[in-house]
C-alpha positions, 0 to 999 in steps of 0.5 A, a space after each residue: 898340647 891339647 889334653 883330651 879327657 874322657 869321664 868314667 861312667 862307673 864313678 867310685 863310692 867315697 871313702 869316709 875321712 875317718 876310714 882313711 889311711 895312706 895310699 890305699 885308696 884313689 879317685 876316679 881319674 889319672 893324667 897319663 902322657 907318653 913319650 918316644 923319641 920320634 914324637 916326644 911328649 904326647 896323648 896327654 889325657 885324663 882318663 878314668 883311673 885304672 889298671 895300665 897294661 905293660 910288656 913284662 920285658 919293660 926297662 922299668 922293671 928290670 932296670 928300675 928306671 922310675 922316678 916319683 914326685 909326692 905332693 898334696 892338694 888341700 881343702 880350706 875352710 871355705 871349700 876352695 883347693 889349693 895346692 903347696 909349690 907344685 912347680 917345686 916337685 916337677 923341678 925336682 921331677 926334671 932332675 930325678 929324670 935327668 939323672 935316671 936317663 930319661 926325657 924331662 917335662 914342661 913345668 908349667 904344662 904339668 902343673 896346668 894338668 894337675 890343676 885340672 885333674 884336681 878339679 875334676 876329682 875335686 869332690 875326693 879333696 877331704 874336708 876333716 882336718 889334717 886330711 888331704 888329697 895325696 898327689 903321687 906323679 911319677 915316670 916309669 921306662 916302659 920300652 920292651 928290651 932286655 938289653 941294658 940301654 937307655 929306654 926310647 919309650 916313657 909314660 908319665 902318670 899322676 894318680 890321686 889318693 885322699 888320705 887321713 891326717 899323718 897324725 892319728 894320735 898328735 904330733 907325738 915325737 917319734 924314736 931315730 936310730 943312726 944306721 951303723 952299717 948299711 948305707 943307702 946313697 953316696 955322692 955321685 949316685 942316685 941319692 939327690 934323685 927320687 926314684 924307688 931303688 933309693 927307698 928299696 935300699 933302705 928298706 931292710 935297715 928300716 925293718 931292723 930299726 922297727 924290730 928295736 922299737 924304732 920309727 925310722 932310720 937316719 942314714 950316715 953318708 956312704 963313704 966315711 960314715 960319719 955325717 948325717 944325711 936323711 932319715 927315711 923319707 925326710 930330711 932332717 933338722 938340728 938346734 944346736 944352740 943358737 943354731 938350727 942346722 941341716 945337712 947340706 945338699 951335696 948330691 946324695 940327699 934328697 932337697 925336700 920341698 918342705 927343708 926348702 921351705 922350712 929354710 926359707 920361713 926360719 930365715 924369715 923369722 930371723 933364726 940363724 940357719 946352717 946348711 953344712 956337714 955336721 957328724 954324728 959326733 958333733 952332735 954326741 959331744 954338742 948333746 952332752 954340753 947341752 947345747 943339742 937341744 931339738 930335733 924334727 924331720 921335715 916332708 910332705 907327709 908329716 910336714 914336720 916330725 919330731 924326734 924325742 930320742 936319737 940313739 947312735 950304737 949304745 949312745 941315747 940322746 933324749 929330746 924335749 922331754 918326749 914332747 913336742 919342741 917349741 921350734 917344731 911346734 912353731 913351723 908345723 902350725 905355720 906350715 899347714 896353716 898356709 898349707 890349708 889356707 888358714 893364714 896369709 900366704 906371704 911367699 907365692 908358694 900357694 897355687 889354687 885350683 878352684 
């Protein structure tokens, strides 16, 4: 499919690196394409980023039909772009949609309009460290019908946004609260899926946690609640002696690109890696003989985070001593050292744009 493309006239004034925040602020252009059953896919094209005009009877926003992908493109020392597995995330984009009713997209073709939207925007592409080009693709319902039925109507969009490093004042261990009471996915649902009914869930437990002095909430499974599942917007990583455990992926979870990939380097390095059910339990009676010794969140924003305190109910389980640990450390420098092209990338898993 051809992409047509048409350049703004007004191009924006750039925001300073330093002034960055998240989300807040966009490049000049967007890729949309839209879809119906009677031409599928079609009129991909970049076009100047702007307001979309949508009926206010649309599926999407009465039966949150949506999904979203979130990915980055990073700028390396030398002034080429690059982004990190960008296949991966439009693989999980089919499955998000596959799940959500609605028609899934051509991988490869995705990728291609991504590389060429990041090329025409490539002067929004940061150049301080940590900071980088946030990428959020995402798929909205858009038929105009009240009645609860699958949608015939999808439009796909991919906007741009620089964004400041994740970090503002280092890789300080942030405060986990275990979730007694309110549950956010179950086996069979939408929980594998990423779509924003999965996020507007979590949202009030996560107010109730940030009340307490807590910087995020780690989600218990739906039916028992007893084995841990994800924190927030990450998945989530034990080392339990000799063991470096995350949950596995049973259809409630979300299968992070970056769990994939910590997976896949920790094995290369030669660690012992489970990916099984473990419970909060497990976890109390492994930290009282010593053996729970660290623990980080892994995903596209942070890349790696680590946990300096877990509390389950009146239960405190205090890590590395409110330091970085050692493990998390490790894979964070290796991560973004890929990630920004300061080493070699052994595994494929950089894609350069320009």
């Amino acid at each position: 499919m051809e992409i047509k493309v048409h350049l703004t006239d007004h191009p924006k004034q750039k925001t300073p690196d330093a002034e960055l925040g998240f989300g807040k602020v966009f490049t000049d252009h967007m890729f949309t394409m839209d879809w119906d059953k009677q031409h599928g896919w079609h009129d991909a094209q970049i076009i100047p980023f702007g307001n979309i005009s949508l009926s206010p009877a649309c599926n999407v926003f009465h039966y949150s039909q949506e999904t979203f992908e979130g990915l980055k493109a990073y700028r390396t020392a030398d002034g080429h772009i690059q982004l990190f597995r960008p296949e991966e995330n439009f693989k999980r984009l089919n499955n998000s949609n596959a799940r959500l009713a609605m028609p899934t997209l051509d991988v490869d073709f995705c990728v291609k309009a991504l590389k060429q939207l990041v090329e025409i925007d490539k002067d929004w592409v940061p150049h301080s460290e940590g900071h980088s080009l946030y990428i959020r693709p995402f798929c909205i319902a858009t038929e105009p019908n009240l009645g609860a039925h699958n949608t015939t109507m999808v439009k796909f969009i991919i906007i741009l946004s620089p964004v400041g490093a994740y970090y503002a004042s280092g890789l300080n261990p942030v405060n986990i609260y275990v979730e007694p009471r309110y549950v956010r996915a179950v086996r069979g649902g939408t929980g594998f899926a990423k779509t924003g009914g999965n996020y507007a869930a979590s949202m009030l437990a996560q107010e109730e946690a940030g009340a307490q002095g807590f910087s995020q909430v780690l989600w218990l499974d739906g039916v028992e609640q007893k084995y841990i599942e994800e924190v927030g917007a990450m998945n989530v990583f034990f080392v339990l002696g000799d063991e470096v455990v995350t949950p596995e992926l049973r259809g409630s979870i979300l299968p992070g690109i970056t769990r994939k990939s910590v997976i896949e380097l920790l094995k290369h390095w030669g660690y012992k890696v489970s990916e099984r059910r473990i419970t909060v339990d497990e976890l109390m009676e492994a930290y009282k003989e010593g053996k729970f010794t660290e623990m980080f969140g892994s995903g596209t924003a942070a890349v790696i985070s680590p946990v300096g305190l877990l509390r389950y109910k009146d239960f405190d389980m205090k890590l590395t001593d409110g330091k970085i640990g050692e493990l998390s450390q490790k894979l964070y420098d290796e991560l973004t050292a890929i990630q920004w092209g300061k080493k070699p990338d052994p595994f494929g898993w950089v894609v350069p744009v320009c």
